[in-house]
Phi, psi and omega in degrees: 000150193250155211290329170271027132289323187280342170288359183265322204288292178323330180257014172291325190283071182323341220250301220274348175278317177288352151323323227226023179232140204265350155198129202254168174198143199196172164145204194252169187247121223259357204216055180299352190257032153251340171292335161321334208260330174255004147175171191281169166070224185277168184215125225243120175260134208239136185232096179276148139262054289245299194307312194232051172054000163327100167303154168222009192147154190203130172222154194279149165258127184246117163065250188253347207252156180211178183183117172247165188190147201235139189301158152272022203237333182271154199211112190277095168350059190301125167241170172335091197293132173263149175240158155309171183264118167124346152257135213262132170240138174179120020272156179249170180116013181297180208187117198226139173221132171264093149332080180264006179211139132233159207210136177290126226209088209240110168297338184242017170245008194023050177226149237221115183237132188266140177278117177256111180275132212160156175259000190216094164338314189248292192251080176294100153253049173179123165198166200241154175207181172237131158234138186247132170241147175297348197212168174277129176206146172270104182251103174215159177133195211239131152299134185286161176096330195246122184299011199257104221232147162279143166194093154221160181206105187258157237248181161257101168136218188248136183233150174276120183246140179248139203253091182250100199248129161240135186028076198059334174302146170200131188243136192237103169214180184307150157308142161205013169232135154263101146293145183294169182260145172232140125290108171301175155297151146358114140296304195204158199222013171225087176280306177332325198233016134273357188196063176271358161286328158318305180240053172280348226004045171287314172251080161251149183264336168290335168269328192309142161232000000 
């Protein structure tokens, strides 16, 4: 059995994981009729670290809806955090990791759409990701140089952060909307060799101990 069969059989048992998980993530997907586009029948949504090939959860999409958990046994390969000069950290010495993608996913047309949590598909002024800190910390203040300011607090453990931007401004603060899901357009259609550190599972969080 090949390791993404055996991450689809584990995660079909929804109930006994999501018990056993430091972060469920979930919803609708508002544009379901763009998953036709990467391929027929089922389709699978993937919770990436895309840049340095981390799988972190998979779920099935049933209608419009999908629901990824994440083990608790995985322990996210945390680094030092960094900020712009000008934002302010406290307490320091935090250690941080992003779930930064998610991606849409057909395994037998092997082709691959990235997913935007955003109140808007196309034109977005607002959207979300996850971050894990090792500590409770605080960030505010304004990068210099730059309109983009903090007043975030990230939880010990995984807390949702949202990306708010208006008229050039832009704010990084706690969730405070369940944004809806967009399907993009087709990245690749050759995933497997276009991301092969993704479906190697030398770095999965459904195998990591």
């Amino acid at each position: 059995m090949t390791l993404l069969a055996r991450m689809f059989l584990v995660l079909s048992l929804f109930s006994p994981l999501a018990s056993a998980a430091t972060l469920e993530i979930g919803g609708e997907i508002r544009n379901p009729q763009a998953l036709s586009q990467v391929g027929p029948g089922a389709v699978s949504i993937l919770l990436t670290n895309l840049s340095e090939g981390w799988l972190l959860g998979a779920g099935r999409v049933s209608g419009a809806r999908f629901h990824i958990a994440l083990p608790q046994t995985f322990k996210p390969p945390v680094q030092p955090l960094s900020v712009c000069a000008g934002v302010k950290v406290a307490p320091a010495g935090a250690r941080t990791y992003t779930a930064e993608t998610l991606l849409a996913f057909h395994a037998g047309s092997n082709s691959l759409a990235t997913v935007v949590q955003a109140d808007h598909p196309t034109s977005p002024t607002r959207r979300g990701q996850w971050m894990y800190s090792d500590r409770t910390v605080t960030l505010k203040g304004r990068c210099a140089g730059l309109n983009t300011y903090y007043n975030l607090t990230l939880r010990q453990g995984w807390t949702g952060v949202m990306t708010v931007s208006r008229d050039g401004r832009f704010e990084v603060t706690n969730a405070a909307a369940r944004l809806p899901y967009w399907v993009q357009p087709v990245m690749t259609r050759a995933a497997r060799t276009t991301f092969p550190v993704l479906f190697s599972g030398q770095r999965s969080a459904l195998t990591a101990r």
